[in-house]
Legacy VTK file of the C-alpha trace (Angstrom):
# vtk DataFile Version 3.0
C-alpha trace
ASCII
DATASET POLYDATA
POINTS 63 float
158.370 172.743 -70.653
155.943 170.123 -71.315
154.001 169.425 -75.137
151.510 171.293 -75.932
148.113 169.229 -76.750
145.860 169.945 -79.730
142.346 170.262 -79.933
141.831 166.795 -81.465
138.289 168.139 -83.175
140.279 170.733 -84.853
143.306 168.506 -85.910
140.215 166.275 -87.723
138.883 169.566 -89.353
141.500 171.652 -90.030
144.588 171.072 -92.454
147.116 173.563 -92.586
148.155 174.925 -96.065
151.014 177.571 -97.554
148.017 179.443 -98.437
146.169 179.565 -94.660
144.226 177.158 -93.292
141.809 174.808 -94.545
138.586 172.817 -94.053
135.695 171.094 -95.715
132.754 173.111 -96.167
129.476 172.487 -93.711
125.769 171.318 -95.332
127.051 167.948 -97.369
126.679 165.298 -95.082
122.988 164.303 -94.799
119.530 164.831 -96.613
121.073 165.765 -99.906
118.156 164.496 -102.199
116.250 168.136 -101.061
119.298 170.041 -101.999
119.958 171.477 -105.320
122.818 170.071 -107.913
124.655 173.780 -107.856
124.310 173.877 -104.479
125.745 170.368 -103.738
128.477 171.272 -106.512
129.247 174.555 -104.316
130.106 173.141 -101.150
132.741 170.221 -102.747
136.282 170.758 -102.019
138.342 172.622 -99.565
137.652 176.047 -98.217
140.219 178.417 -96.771
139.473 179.906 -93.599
138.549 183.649 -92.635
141.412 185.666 -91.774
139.574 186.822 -88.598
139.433 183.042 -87.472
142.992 182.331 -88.586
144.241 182.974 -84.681
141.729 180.680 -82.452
142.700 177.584 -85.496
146.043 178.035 -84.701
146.100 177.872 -80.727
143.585 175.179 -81.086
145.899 173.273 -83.322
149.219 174.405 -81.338
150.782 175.771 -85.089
LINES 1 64
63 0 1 2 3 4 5 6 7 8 9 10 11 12 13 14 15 16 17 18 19 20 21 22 23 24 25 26 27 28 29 30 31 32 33 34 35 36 37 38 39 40 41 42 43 44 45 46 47 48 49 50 51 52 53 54 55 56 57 58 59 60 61 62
């Protein structure tokens, strides 16, 4: 049976974690003089994914 291949836009976005799966948060890459401090603070760091996504990640990624 041959390898399967992974999305490689989803192996660039998505880590996987004992706790789920992971990504970095949308709305921080451009134009952030506009945007508020809290709001820049808000979207640092990792966020886990939604359960209901959890399955598409995972046969994107091969897991």
């Amino acid at each position: 049976m041959p390898k399967l291949k992974s999305n490689s836009g989803a192996a660039k976005r998505f880590k996987k974690r004992a706790s789920g799966y992971k990504h970095r948060q949308s709305f921080r890459n451009h134009i952030l003089t506009k945007k508020p401090t809290k709001r820049k603070r808000h979207l640092r760091g990792m966020k886990t994914v939604a359960a209901a996504d959890t399955p598409l990640i995972k046969r994107m990624l091969g897991d």
